[in-house]
C-alpha positions in Angstrom: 78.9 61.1 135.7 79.2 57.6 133.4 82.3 56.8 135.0 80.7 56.2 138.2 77.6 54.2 136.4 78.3 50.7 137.1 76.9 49.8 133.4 79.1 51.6 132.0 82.4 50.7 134.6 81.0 46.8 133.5 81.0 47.9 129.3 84.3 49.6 129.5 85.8 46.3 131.1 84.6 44.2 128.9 85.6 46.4 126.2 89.1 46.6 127.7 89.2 43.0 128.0 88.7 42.5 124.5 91.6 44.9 123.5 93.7 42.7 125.0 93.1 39.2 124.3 92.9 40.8 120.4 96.8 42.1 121.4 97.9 38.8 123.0 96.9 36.9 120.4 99.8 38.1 118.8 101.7 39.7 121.6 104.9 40.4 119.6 103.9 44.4 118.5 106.4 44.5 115.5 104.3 41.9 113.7 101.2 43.9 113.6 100.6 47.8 113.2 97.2 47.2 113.9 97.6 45.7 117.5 100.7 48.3 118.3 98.5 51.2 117.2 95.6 49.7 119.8 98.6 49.0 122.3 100.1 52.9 122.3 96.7 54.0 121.9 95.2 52.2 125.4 98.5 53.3 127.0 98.3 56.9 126.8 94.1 56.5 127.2 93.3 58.9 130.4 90.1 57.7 131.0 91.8 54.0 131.5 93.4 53.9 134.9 97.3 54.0 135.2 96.9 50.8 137.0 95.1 48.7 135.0 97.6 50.0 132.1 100.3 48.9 134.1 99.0 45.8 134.6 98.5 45.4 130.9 101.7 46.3 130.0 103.0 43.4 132.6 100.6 41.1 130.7 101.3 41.6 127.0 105.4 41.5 127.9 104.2 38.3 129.4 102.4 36.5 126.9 105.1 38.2 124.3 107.8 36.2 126.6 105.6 32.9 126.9 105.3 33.0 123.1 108.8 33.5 122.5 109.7 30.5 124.6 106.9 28.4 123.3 107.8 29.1 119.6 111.6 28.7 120.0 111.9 32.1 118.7 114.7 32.3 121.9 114.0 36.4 122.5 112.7 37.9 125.4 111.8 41.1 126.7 113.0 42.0 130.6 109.9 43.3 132.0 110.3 46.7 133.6 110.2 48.2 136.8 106.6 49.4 137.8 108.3 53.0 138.3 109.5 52.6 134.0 106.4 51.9 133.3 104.4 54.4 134.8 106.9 56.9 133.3 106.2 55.2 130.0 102.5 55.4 130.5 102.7 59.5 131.4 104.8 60.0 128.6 102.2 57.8 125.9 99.5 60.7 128.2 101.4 63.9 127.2 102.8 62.8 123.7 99.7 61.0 122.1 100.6 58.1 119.8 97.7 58.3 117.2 95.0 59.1 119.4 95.0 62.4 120.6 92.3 61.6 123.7 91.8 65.5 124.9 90.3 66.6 122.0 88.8 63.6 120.1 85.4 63.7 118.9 84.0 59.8 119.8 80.7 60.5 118.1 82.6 61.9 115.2 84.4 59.0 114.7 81.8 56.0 115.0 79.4 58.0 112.6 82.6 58.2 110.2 83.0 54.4 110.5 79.6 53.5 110.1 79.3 55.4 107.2 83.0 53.8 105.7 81.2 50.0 106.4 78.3 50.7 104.0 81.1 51.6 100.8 82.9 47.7 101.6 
């Protein structure tokens, strides 16, 4: 199976990786649909472990802090309880955000993008 290919465990963390340092770049979600579409997208993603999304989550509230303090912008959000998050995380699993992951046709989709790059 590709999940247990170390290629492709090595590609999806790097991929992962990317997702996030694109989202704490500007960690405050209200800003930007496109980073809280990524955001509810990754957390409801069941071929991305609950713990590494948990972790995430812990990150981007984080950064979304340290930015909030660094900017003088004076808010802050008071980061959860693993046990709220992971109920956050199954709930973003059964009530998919914009992705629905069980039936989504990957292929499909990159083909579809490829062809909407060549009419830009």
């Amino acid at each position: 199976m590709l999940e247990d290919d170390p290629k492709c465990k090595t590609k999806q963390l790097e991929l992962l990786q990317g997702a996030e340092t694109f989202i704490l770049k500007e960690p405050n979600l209200a800003t930007c649909s496109e980073r809280l579409h990524l955001f509810l997208d990754l957390m409801g993603c069941p071929f991305i472990g609950a713990d590494y999304r948990r972790k995430m989550v812990r990150r981007i509230l984080t950064g979304y802090n340290k930015q909030q303090r660094s900017g003088g912008g004076g808010g802050s959000i008071q980061i959860p309880t693993n046990e709220h998050i992971v109920a956050a995380i199954t709930n973003f699993e059964q009530n998919p955000w914009f992705t629905t992951w069980d039936s989504i046709n990957l292929l499909r989709l990159i083909e579809k993008k490829e062809l909407k790059r060549s009419y830009a």
